[in-house]
Backbone as a ProteinNet text record, in pm:
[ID]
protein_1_A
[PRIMARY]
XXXXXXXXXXXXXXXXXXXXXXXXXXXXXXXXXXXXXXXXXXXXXXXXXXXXXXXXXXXXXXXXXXXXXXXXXXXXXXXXXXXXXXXXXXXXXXXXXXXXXXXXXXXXXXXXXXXXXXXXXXXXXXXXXXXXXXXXXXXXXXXXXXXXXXXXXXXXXXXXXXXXXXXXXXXXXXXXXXXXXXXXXXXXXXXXXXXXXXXXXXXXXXXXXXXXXXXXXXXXXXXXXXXXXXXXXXXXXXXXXXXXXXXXXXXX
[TERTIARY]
-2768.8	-2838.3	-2988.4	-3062.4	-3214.5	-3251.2	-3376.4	-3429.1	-3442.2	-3419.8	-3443.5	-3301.5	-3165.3	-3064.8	-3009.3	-3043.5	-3025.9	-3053.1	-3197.2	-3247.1	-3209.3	-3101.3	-3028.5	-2888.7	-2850.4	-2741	-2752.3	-2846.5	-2851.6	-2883.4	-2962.1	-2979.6	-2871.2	-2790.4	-2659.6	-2596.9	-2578	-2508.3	-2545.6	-2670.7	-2749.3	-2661.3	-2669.5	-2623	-2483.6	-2418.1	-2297.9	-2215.6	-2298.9	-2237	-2252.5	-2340.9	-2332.4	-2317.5	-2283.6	-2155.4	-2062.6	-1977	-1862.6	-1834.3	-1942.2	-1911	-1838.8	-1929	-1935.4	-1838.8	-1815.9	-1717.2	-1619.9	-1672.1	-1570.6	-1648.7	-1573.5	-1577.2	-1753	-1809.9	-1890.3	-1866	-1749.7	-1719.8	-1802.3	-1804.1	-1849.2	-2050.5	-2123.8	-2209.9	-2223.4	-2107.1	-2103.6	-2046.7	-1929.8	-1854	-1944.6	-1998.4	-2106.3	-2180.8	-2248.1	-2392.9	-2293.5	-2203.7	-2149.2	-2124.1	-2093.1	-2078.1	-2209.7	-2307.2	-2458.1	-2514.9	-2438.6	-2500.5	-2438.1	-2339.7	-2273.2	-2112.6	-2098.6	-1909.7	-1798	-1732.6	-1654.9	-1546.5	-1512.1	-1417.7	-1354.6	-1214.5	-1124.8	-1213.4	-1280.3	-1382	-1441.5	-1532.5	-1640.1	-1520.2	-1393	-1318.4	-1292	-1273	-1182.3	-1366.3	-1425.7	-1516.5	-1610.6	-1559.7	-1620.8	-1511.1	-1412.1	-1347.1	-1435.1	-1463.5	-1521.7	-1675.5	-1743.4	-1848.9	-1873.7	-1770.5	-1759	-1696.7	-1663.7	-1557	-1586	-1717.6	-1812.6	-1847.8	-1850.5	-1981.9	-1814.2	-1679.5	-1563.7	-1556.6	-1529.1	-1553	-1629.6	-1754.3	-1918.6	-1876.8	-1841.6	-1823.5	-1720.1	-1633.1	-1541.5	-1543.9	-1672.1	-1712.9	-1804.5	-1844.8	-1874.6	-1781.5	-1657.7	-1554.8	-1418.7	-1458.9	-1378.8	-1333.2	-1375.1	-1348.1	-1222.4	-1255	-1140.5	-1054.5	-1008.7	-915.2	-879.5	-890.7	-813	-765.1	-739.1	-671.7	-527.7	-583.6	-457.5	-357.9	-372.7	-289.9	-152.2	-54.5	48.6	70.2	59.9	64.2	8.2	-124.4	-154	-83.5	-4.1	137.5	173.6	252.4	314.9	236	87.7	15.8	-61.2	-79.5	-117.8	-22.5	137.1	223	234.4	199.6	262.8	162	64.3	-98.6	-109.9	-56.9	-66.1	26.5	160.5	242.4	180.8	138.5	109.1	4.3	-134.7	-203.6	-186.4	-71.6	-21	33.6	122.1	165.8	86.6	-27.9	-164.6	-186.7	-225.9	-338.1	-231	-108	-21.3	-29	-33.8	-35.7	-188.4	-279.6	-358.3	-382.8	-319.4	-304.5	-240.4	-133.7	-94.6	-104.2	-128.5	-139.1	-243.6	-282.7	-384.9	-428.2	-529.4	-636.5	-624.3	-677.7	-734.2	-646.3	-491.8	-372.7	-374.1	-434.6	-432.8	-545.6	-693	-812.6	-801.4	-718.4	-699.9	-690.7	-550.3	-529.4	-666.1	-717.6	-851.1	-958.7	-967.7	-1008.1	-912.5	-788.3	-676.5	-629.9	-644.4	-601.9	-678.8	-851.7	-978.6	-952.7	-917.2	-932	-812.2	-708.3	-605	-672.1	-686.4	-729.7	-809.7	-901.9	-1015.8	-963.8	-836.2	-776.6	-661.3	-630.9	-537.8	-620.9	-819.1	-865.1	-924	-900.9	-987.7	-870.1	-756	-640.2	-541.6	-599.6	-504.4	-408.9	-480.6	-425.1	-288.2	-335.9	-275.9	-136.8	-144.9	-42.7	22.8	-12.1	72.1	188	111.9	203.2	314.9	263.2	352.1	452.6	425.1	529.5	626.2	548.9	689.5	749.5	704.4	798.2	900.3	902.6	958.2	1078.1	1055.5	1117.5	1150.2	1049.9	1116.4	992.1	931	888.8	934.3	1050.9	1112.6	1104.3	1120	1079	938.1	891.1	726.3	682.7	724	635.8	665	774.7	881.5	728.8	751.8	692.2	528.8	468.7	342.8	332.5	438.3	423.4	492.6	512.8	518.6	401.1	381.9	206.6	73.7	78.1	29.4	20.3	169.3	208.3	194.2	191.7	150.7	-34.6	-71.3	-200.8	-253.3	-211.1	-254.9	-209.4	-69	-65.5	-232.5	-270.6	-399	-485.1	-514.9	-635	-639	-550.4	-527.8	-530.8	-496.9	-519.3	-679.9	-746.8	-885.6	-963	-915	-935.4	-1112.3	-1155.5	-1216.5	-1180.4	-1252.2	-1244.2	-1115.8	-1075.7	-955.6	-1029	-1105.4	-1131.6	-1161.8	-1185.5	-1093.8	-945.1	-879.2	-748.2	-681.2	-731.2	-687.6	-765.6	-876.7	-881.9	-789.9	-782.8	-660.3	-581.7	-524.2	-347.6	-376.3	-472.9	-525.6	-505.7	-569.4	-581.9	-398.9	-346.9	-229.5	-147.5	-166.2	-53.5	-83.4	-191.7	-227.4	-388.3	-466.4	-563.8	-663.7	-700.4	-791.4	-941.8	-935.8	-1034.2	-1126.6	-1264.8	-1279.8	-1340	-1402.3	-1417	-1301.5	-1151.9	-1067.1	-992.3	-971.6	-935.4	-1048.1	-1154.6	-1252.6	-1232.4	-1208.4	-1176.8	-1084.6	-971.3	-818.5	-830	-935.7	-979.9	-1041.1	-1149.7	-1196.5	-1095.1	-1036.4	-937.8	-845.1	-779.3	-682.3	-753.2	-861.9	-940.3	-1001	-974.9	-1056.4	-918.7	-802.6	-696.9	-634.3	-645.4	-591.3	-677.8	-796.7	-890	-896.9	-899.9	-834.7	-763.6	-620.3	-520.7	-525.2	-590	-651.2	-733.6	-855.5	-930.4	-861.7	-733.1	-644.8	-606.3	-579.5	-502.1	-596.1	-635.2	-784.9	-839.9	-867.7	-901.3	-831.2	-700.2	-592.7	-594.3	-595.9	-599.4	-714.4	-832.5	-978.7	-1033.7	-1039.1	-1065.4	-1238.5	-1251.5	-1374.5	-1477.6	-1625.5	-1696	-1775.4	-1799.9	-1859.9	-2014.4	-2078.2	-2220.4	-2261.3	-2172.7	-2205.5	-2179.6	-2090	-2041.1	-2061.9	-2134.1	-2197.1	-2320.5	-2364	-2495.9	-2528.2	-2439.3	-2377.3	-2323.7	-2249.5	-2247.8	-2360.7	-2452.9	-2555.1	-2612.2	-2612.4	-2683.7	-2572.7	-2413.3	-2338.8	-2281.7	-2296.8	-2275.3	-2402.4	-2518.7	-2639.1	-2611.1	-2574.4	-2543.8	-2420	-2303.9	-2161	-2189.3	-2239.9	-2244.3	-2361.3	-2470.5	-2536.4	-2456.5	-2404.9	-2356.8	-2237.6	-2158.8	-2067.8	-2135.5	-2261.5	-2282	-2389.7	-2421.8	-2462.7	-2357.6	-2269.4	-2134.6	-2090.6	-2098.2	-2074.6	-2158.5	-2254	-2391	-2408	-2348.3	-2334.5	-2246.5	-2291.9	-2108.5	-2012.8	-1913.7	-1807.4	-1789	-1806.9	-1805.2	-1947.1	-2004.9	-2107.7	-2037.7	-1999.7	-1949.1	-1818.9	-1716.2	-1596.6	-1637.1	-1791	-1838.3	-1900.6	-1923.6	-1983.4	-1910.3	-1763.3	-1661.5	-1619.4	-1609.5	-1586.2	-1618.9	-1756.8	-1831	-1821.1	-1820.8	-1856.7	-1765.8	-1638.6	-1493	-1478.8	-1556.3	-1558.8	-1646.7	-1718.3	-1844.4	-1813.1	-1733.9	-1671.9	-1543	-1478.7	-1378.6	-1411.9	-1560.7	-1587.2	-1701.2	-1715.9	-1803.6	-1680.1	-1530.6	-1456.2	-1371	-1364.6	-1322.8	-1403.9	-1545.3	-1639.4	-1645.3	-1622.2	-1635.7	-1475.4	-1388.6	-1250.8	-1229.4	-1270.3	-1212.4	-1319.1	-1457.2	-1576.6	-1563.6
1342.7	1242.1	1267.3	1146.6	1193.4	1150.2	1151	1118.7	970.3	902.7	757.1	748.3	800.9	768.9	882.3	962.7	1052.6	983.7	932.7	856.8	717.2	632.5	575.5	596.4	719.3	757.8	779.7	841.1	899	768.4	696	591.7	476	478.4	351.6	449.9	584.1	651	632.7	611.5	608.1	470.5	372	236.8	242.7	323.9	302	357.4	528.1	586.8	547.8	433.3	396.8	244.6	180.2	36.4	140.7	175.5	281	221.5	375.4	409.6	294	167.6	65.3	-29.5	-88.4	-163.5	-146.8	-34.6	-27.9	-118.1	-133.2	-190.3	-133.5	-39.9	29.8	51.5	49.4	46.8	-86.9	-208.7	-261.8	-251.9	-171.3	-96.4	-4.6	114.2	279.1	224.2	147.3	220.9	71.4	-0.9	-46.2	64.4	119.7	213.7	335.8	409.5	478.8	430.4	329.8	257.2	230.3	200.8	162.9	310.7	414.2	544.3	622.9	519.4	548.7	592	567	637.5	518.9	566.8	455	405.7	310.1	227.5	283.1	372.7	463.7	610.9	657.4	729.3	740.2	591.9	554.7	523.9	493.1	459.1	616.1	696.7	841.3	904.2	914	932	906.8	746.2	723.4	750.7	816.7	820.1	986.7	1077.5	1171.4	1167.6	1097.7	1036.4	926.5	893.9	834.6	937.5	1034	1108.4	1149.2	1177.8	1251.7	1118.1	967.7	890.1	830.4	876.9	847.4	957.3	1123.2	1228.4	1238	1189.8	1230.6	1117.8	975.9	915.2	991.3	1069.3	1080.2	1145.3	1203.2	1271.5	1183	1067.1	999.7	925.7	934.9	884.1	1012.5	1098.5	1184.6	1152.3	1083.1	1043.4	939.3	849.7	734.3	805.6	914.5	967.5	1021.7	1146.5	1181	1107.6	1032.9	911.5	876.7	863.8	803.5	913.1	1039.7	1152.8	1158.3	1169.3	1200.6	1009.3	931.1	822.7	814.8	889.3	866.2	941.9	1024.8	1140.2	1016.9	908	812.4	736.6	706.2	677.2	749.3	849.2	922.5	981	1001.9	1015.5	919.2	773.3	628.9	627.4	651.1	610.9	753.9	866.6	960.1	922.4	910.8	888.2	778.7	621.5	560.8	561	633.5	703.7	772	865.6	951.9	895.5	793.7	692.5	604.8	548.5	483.2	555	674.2	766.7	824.8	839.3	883.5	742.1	628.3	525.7	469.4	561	510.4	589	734.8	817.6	768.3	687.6	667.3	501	397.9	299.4	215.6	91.3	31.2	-61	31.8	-60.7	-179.3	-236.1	-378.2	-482.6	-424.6	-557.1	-523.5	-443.6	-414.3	-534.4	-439.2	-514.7	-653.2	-751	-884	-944.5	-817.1	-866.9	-815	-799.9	-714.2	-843.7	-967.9	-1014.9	-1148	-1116.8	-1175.8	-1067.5	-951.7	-841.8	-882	-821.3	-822	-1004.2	-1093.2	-1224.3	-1217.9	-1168.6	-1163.1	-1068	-948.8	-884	-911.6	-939	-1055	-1140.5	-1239.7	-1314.7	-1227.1	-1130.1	-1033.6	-1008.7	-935.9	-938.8	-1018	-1129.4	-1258.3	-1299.9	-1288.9	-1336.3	-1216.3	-1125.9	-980	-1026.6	-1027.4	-1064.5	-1162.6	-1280.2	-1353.2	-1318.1	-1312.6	-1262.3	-1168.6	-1049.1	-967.5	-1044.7	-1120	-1182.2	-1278.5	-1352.8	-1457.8	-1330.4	-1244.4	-1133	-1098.7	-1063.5	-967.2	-1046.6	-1237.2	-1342.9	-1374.4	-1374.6	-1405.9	-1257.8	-1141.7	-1027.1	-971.2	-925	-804.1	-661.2	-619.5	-486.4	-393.8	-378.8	-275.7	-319.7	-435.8	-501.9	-521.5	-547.8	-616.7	-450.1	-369.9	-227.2	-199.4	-196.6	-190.1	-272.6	-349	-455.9	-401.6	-425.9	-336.9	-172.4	-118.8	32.4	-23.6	-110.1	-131.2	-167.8	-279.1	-330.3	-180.5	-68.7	-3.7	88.7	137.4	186.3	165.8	-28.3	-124.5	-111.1	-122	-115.1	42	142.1	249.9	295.3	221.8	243.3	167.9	21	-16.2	109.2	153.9	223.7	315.1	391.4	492.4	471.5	353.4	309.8	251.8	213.9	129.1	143.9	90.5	103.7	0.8	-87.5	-215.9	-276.4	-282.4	-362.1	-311.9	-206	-124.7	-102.8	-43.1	-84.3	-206.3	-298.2	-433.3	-423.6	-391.9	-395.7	-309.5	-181.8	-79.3	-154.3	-187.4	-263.2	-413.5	-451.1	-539	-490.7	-409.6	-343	-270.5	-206.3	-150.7	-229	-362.3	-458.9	-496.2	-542.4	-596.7	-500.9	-412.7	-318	-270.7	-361.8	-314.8	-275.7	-231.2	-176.8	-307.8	-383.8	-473.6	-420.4	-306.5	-263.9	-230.3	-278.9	-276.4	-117.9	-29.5	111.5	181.2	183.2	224.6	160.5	84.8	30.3	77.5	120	180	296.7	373.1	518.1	559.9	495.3	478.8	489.1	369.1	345	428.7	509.6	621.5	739.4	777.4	892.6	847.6	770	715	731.2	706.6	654.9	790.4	879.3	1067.3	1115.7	1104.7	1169.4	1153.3	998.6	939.1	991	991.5	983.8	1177.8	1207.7	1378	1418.1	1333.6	1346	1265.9	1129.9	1094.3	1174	1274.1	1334.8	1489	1470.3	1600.7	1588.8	1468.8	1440.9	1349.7	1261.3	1283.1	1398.6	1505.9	1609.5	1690.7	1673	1735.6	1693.1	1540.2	1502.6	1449.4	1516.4	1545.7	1428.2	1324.8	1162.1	1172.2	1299.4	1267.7	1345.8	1280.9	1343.7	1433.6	1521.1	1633	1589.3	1589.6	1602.9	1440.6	1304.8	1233.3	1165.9	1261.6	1246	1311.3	1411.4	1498.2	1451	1425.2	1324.9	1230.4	1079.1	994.9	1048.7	1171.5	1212	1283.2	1337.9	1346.9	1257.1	1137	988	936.8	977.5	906.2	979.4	1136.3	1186	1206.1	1161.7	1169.6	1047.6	926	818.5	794.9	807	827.8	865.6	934.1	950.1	874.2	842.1	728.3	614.8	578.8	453.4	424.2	516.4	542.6	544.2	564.5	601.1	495.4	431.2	276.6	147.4	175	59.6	102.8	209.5	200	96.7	132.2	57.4	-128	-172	-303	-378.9	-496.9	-592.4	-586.7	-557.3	-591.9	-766.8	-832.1	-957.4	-1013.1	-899	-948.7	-859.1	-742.4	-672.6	-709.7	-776.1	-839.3	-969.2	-1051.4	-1139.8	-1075.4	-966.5	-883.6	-855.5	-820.2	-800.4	-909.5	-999.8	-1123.1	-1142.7	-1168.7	-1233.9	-1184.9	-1003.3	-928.4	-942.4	-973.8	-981.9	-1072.3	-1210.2	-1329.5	-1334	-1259.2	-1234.9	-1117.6	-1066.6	-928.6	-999.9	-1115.4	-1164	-1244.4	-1317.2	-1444.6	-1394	-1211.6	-1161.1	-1141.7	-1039.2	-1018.7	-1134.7	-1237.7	-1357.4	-1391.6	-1383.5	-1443.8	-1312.4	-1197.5	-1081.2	-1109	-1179.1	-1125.5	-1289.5	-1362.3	-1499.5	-1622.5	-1530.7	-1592.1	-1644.1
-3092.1	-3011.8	-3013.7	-3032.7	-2977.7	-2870.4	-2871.4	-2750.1	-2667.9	-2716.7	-2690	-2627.4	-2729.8	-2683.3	-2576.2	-2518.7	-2432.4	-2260.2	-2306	-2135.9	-2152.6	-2253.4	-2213.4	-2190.7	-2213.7	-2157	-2042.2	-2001	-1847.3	-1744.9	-1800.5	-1733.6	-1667.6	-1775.2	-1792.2	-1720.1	-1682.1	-1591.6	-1445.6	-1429.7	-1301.4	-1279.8	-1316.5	-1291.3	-1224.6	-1349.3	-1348.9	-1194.1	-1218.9	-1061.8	-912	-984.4	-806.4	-830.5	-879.9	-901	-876.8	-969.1	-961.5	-826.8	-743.4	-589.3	-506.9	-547.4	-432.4	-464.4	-594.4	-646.7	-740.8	-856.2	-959.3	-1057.7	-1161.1	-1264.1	-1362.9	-1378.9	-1424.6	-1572.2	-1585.8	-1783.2	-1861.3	-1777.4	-1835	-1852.6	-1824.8	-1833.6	-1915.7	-1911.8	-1962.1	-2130.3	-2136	-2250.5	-2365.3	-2332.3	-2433	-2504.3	-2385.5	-2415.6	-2478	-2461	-2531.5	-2720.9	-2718.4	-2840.1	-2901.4	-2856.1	-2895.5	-2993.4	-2895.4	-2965.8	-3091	-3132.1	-3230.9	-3205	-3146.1	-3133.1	-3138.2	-3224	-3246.5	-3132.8	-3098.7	-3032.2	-2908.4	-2956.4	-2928.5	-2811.9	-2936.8	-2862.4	-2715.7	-2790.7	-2623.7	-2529.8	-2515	-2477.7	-2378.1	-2436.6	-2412.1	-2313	-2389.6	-2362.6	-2214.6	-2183.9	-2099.7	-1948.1	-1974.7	-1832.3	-1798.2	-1869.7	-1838.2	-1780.8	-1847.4	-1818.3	-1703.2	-1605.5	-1501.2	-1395.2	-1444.5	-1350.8	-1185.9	-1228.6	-1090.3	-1004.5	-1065.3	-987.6	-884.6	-890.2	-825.3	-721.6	-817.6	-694	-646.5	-668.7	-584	-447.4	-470.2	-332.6	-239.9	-296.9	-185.9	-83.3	-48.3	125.2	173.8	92	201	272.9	225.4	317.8	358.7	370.3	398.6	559.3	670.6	743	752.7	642.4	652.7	570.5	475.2	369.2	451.4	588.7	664.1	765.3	839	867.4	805.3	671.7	562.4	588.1	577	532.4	481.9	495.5	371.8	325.4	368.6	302.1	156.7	119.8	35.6	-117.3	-73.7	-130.2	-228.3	-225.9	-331.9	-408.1	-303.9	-397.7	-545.6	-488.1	-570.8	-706.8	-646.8	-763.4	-817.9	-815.5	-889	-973.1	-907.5	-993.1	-1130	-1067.9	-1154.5	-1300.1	-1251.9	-1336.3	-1416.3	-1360.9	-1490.2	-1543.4	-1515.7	-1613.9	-1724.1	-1682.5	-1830	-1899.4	-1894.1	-1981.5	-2048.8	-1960.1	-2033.5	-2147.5	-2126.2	-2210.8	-2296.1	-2304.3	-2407.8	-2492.3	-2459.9	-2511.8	-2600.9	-2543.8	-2628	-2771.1	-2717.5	-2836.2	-2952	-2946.9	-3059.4	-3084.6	-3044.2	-3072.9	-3103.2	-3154	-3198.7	-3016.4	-3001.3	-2855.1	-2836.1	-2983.4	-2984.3	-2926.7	-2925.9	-2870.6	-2705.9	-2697.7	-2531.9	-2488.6	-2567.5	-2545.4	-2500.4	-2584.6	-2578.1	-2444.5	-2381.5	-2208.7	-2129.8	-2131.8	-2030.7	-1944.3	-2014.7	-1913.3	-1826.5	-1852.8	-1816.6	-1658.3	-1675.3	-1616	-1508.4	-1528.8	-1466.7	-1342.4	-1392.2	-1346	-1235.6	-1254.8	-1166.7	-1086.2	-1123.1	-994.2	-895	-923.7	-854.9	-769.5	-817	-731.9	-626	-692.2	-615	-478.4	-486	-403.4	-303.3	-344	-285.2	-182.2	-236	-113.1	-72.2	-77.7	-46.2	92.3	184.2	301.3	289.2	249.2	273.6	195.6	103.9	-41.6	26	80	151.5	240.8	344.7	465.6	402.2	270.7	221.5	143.8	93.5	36.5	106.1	237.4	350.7	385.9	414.6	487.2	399	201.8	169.3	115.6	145.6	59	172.1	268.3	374.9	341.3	451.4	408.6	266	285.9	150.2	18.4	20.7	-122.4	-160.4	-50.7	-49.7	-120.5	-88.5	-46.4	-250.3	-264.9	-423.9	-505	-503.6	-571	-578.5	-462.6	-475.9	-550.2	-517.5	-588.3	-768.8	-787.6	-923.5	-977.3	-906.7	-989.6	-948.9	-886.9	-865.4	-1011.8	-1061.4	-1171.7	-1284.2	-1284.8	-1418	-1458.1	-1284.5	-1284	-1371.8	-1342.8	-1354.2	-1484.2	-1600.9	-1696.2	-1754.9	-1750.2	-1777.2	-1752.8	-1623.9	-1619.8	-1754.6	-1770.8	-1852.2	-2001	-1994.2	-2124.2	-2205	-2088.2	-2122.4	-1988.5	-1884	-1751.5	-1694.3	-1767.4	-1722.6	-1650.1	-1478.6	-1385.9	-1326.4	-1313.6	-1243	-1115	-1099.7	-930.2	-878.1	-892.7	-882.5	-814.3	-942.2	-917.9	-806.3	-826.5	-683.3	-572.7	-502.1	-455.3	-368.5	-525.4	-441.3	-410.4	-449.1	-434.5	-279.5	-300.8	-118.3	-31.2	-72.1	28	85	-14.4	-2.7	121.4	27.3	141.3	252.2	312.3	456.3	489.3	399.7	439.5	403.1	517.2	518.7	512.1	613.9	612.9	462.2	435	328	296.9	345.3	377	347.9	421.8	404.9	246.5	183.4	44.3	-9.3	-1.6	-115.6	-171.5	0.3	-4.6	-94.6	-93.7	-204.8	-317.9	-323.1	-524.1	-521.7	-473	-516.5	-539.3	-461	-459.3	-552.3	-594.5	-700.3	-821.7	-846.4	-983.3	-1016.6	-949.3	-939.2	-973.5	-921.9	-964.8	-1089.2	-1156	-1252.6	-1326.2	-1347.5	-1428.2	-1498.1	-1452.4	-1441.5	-1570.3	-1502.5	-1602.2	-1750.1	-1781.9	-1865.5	-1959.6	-1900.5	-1950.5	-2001.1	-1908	-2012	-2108.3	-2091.5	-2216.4	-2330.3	-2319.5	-2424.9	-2449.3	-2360.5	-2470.6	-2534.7	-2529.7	-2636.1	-2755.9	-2719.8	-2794.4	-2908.9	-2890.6	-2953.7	-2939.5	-2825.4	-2823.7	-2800.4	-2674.3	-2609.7	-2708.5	-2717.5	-2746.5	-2589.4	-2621.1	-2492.7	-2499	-2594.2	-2562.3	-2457.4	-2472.1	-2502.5	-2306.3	-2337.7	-2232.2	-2088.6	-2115.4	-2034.3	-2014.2	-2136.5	-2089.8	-1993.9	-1992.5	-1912.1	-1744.7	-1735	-1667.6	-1536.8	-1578.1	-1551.7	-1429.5	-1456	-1387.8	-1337.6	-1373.9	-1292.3	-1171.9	-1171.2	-1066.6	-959.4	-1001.5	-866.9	-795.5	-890.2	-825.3	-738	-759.2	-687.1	-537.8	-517	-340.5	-301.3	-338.1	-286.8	-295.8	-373.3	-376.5	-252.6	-284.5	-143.2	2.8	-6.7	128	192.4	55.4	99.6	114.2	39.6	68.4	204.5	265.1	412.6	553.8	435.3	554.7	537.7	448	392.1	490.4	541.3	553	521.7	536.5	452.4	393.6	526.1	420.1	324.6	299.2	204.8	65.4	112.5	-0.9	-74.8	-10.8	-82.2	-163.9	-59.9	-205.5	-335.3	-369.2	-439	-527.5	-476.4	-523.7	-634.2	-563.5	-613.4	-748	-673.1	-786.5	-875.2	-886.6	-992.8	-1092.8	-1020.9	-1082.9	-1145.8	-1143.1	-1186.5	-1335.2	-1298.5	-1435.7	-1486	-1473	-1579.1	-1608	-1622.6	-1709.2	-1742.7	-1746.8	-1838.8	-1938.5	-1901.2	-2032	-2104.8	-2035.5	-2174.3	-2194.9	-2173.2	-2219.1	-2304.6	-2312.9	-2426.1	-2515.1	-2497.6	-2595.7	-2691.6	-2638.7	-2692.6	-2741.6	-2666.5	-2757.4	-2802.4	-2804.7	-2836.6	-3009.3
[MASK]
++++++++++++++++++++++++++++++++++++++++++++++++++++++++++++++++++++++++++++++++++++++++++++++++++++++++++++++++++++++++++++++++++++++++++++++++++++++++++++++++++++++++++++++++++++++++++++++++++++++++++++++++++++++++++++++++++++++++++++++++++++++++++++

């Protein structure tokens, strides 16, 4: 790397770790600029869950308040989300991306709508299924969700997000806290297994890292101080214009 491309690594990290913090969806930022600097596809791909890793753990004391609260509840979440990460990332080891790629702003667009009517979608779930099913059903799309993350993982906090929402946590502080702690645990096991499997580049990624872990706890600790209903339009929106870029990147 030289120099030009070093302080845009660090930079697109600064961005990234504190979007990350507050909304998610930061790949569409990081794993461009990873690609700009030369790394092919697969790579910037593997690459950039390491290079995001910190700007997820860096928010999570600014909510260490609302994560203890949750306490053993968050036990299944964390095994569902774990489990379909490793299946993601075993999956990207051996298969061709690009048929995944295709669904990504199909994925990204549902989730968005997943978050925009969380509430409601929940109540119409339990009236028509019953708690036990409603709960089934959510810990599946949790699992489906988290095979995606693992596999590519664009606009996945989005998606945890919604899935937070659904199952109860309106609160938008408390559903952040989740996607952070979910997207730090998953992301972990991803980066184990990308580096077994020789996916990540280190320099490139450490670089990126850099700017995304100073940012991660600011960002967290300004999404506290925000509206919430200014921040779920944020949400929104962001969600809306990160599937009509990879809608125009994928079927342009």
């Amino acid at each position: 790397m030289d120099l030009v491309q070093i302080i845009m690594l660090v930079g697109i990290g600064l961005i990234g770790g504190i979007w990350n913090a507050i909304a998610g969806g930061a790949t569409l930022f990081t794993f461009p600029a990873l690609m700009a600097v030369g790394l092919p596809p697969v790579v910037a791909n593997a690459t950039n869950y390491l290079a995001l890793l910190l700007s997820n753990a860096a928010a999570l004391p600014a909510y260490r308040e609302e994560l203890k609260g949750l306490g053993k509840t968050l036990l299944p979440l964390l095994f569902v989300s774990g489990l379909g990460a490793i299946v993601g990332s075993l999956l990207l080891l051996v298969s061709d991306p690009d048929i995944f790629v295709v669904l990504i702003p199909f994925l990204i667009l549902i989730a968005t709508l997943l978050f925009a009517t969380g509430d409601a979608l929940r109540s119409w779930l339990l009236s028509i299924a019953g708690e036990a099913k409603s709960s089934l059903m959510i810990y599946v799309a949790l699992f489906v969700s988290s095979i995606y993350g693992g596999y590519f993982g664009a606009g996945l906090g989005i998606i945890l997000l919604a899935i937070a929402q659904i199952m109860g946590f309106s609160d938008f502080h408390v559903a952040n806290s989740i996607k952070n702690l979910l997207a730090t645990s998953f992301t972990i096991l991803s980066i184990l297994i990308f580096g077994i499997g020789g996916l990540i580049a280190w320099p490139e990624a450490m670089t990126m890292m850099v700017g995304s872990s100073v940012c991660g706890y600011l960002g967290g600790s300004y999404a506290k101080r925000v509206n919430q209903s200014i921040l779920k339009i944020l949400v929104i929106a962001f969600g809306i214009l990160l599937s009509l870029i990879y809608f125009a990147r994928t079927f342009g």
